[in-house]
N, C-alpha and C positions, 0 to 999 in steps of 0.2 A: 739213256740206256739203263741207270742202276736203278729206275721204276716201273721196270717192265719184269712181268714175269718169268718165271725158270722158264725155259724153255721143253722139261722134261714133266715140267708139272701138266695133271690131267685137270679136266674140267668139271668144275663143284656146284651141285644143282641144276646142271645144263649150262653155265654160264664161267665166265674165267674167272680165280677164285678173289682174285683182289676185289673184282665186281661186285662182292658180298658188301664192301662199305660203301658206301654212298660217294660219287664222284666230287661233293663240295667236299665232305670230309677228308676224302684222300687228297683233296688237293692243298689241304690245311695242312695234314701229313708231309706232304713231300716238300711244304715249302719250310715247315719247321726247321728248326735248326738242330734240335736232338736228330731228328733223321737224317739231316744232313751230314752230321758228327758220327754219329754212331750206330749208324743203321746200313749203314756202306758198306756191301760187300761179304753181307754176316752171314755165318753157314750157322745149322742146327747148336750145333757144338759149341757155338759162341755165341751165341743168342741163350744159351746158359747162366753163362758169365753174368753177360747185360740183364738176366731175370735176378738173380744173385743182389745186385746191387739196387734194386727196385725200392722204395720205399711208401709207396702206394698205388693203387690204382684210380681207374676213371676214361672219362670219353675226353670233350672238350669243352675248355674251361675258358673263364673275361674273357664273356662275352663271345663265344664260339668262334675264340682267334686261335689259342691255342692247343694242341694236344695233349697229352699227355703220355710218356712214357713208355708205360703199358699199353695204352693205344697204338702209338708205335710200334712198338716191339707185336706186336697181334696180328698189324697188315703185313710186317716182315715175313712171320710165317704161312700166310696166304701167297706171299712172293716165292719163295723159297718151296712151300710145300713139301714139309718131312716125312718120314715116314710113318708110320701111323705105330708102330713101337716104339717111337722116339716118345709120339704122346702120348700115350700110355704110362711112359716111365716118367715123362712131366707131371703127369697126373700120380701115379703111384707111390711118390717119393713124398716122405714126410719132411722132409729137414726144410726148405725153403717151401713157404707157402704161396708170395707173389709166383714163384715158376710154376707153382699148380694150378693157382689161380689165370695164370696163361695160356696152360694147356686146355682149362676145362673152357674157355673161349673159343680157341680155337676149335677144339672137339665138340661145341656145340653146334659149330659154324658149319662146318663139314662133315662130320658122320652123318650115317641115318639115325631114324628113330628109335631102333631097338637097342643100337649101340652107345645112345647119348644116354637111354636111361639105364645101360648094364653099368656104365664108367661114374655117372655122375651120381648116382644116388647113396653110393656109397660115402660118397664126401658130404652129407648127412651130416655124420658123425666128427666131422670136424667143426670144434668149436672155437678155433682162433682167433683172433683178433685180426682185423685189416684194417688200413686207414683207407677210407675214398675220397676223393677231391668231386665237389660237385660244381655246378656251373659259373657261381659267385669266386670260387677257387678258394672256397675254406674246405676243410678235414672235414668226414662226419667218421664216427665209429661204425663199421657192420663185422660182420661173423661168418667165416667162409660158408656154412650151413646156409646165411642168409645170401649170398652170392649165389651160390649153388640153384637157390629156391628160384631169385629170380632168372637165372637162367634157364629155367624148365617151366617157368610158367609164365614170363613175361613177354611180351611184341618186341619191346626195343629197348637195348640196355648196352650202356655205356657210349650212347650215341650212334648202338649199328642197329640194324634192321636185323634181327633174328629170323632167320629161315622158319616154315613152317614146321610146326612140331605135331608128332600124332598122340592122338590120346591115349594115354594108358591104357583105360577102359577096355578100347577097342582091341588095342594089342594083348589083352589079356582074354578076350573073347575068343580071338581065333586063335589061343593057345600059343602064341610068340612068346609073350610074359609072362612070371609064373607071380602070384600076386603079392605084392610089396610089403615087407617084413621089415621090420624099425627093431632096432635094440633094445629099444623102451620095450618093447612088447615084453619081454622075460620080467622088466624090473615091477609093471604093470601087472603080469601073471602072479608074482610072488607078493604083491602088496595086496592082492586080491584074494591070495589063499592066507597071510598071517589075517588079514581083516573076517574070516571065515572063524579060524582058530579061535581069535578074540571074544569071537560073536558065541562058537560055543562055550567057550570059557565063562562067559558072562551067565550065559544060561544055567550052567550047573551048579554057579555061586547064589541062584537065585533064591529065594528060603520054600523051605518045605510049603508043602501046602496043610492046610490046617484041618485035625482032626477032629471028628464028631463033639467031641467035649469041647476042645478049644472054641469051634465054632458056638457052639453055646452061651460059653462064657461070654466070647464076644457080642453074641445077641444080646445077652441080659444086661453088658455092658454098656451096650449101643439104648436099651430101654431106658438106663438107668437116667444116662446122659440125656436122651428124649424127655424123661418125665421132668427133672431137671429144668433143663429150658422151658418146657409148658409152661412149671408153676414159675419161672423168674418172669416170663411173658404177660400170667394172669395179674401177677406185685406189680408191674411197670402198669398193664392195663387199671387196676384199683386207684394206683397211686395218679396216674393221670385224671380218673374221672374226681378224686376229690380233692384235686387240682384246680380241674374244672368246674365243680363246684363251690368252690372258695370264690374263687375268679366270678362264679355269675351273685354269689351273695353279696360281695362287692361291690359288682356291677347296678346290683337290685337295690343296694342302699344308697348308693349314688342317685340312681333313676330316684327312689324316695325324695330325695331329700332335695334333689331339683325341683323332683312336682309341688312340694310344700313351699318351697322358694317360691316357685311361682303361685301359688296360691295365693301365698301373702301376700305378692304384691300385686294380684290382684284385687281381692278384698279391699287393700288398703287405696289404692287408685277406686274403686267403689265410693270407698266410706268420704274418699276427700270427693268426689261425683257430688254425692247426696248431700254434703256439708255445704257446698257449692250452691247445688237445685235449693235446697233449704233456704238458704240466706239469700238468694234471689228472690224466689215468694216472700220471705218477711220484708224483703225489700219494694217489691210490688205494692202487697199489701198497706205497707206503711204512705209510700206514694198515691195509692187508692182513697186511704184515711183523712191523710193531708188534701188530694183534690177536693172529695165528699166535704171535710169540711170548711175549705175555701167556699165551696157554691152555695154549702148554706149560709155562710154568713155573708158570701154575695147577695142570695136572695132574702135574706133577713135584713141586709141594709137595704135593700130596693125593695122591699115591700112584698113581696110577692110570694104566696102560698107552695102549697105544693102542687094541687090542682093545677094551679098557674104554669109551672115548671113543666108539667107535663101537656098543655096544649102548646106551650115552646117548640119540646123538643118536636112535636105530630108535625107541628110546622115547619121544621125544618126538613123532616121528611119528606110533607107533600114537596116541596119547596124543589128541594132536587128530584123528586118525580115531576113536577111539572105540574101538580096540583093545584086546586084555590087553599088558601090559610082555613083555618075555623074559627067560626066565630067564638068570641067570647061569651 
């Protein structure tokens, strides 16, 4: 019986409002044991209390066993179904943030479109601190601004199915909504007019512009400097070419004095050539002298003329042609 809805509650989306969470979820829910502690029996009024003592938010955490809290306490007011200036004032009240942060849940869950963004956009501008528990069951830090955000533009948060949300756009087309104003805009407005001031201020600091004569001067100045550079340009150009020309006399008496190297030792391989050829011929020569005169004194001991010597040698010639000898 204590998980059944009010009986005076009306139906949210066409359907009964607990319906909005998911059947495995609520059945995490009711077997919890915060629910079963603390969720018994609770009217609007004391479901206060129990937002009072919150210490964070979140869906279901290790291992999608347990709920959380705030979970609890969120399908309590889908049971119960308050009145809708109860939420309102959950929302509207500064001093406890998890209770607003419960109310803008639940009022996401069940109003319409027009009304989820008159309530919630406001809450923008709250930059609090919240602790959430996520699925591993460690803390992460967010910012009710950042709650806020994903309840207006997210599918599914905090482990519920988000009802269908209608587009701003659209609701501002057919003139339901009037178009979304941020706070920033003013601070944005005024940093974009001191940035103008700046800008003319900058301009009027800027220096005259310069007169006929000035301008002159500065031409002649601007000559002076030109001619300047020319002639230090024409001194680097001089001083490079008779740079360059050092560098090739160098170069030229190098080349000299290799080709003389080489000369010499060519001549000289020449002259030891010809010392060579020379002393060969006196060598022949001498050999020539010594045969010539071995043969005469062969044929001086044998007898034999010169005539003689020379029908020898005919004979020897015909001899190897194939000839007959000559007679003597």
């Amino acid at each position: 019986m204590a998980n059944r809805t009010d009986k005076t509650a009306k139906t949210v989306k066409g359907t009964n409002p607990q319906f909005l969470v998911e059947k495995i979820i609520r059945q995490r829910i009711y077997d919890s044991l915060y629910w079963k502690e603390n969720c018994f029996a609770l009217t609007a009024e004391l479901i206060v209390d129990k937002g009072m003592d919150l210490r964070y938010i979140g869906g279901i955490y290790a291992g999608n066993i347990k709920p959380t809290p705030f979970l609890c306490l969120s399908l309590k007011l889908l049971q119960i179904q308050p009145d809708k200036e109860i939420i309102i004032e959950f929302i509207q009240q500064e001093e406890f943030k998890y209770i607003r942060a419960i109310g803008a849940m639940y009022l996401r869950l069940t109003f319409d479109s027009v009304e989820i963004y008159k309530y919630l956009e406001p809450l923008y501008n709250d930059f609090r601190k919240l602790r959430f528990m996520n699925k591993m069951g460690r803390f992460e830090a967010i910012y009710m601004d950042d709650f806020v955000d994903h309840l207006l533009r997210e599918e599914r948060y905090c482990d519920i199915q988000l009802p269908r949300l209608q587009k701003r756009m659209a609701l501002e087309e057919i003139g339901i909504l009037q178009p979304f104003k941020s706070i920033l805009d003013e601070d944005l407005d005024k940093l974009s007019a001191s940035e103008s001031e700046d800008e003319d201020k900058n301009k009027k600091k800027e220096k005259p512009r310069l007169t006929s004569r000035r301008r002159s001067r500065s031409r002649d100045r601007e000559k002076d400097l030109g001619d300047r550079r020319e002639e230090r340009e024409r001194e680097k150009q001089k001083e490079r070419r008779e740079r360059g020309d050092e560098r090739s006399d160098r170069h030229r008496e190098r080349d000299n004095d290799r080709d003389r190297d080489r000369d010499y030792d060519r001549d000289h391989d020449k002259g030891r050539s010809k010392d060579k050829d020379r002393e060969r011929r006196n060598e022949k020569d001498r050999r020539d002298r010594d045969r010539g005169g071995r043969d005469k004194e062969s044929d001086r001991r044998s007898g034999k003329n010169e005539e003689e010597r020379e029908i020898d040698e005919m004979n020897k010639l015909r001899a190897s042609l194939g000839m007959a000898p000559l007679q003597r």
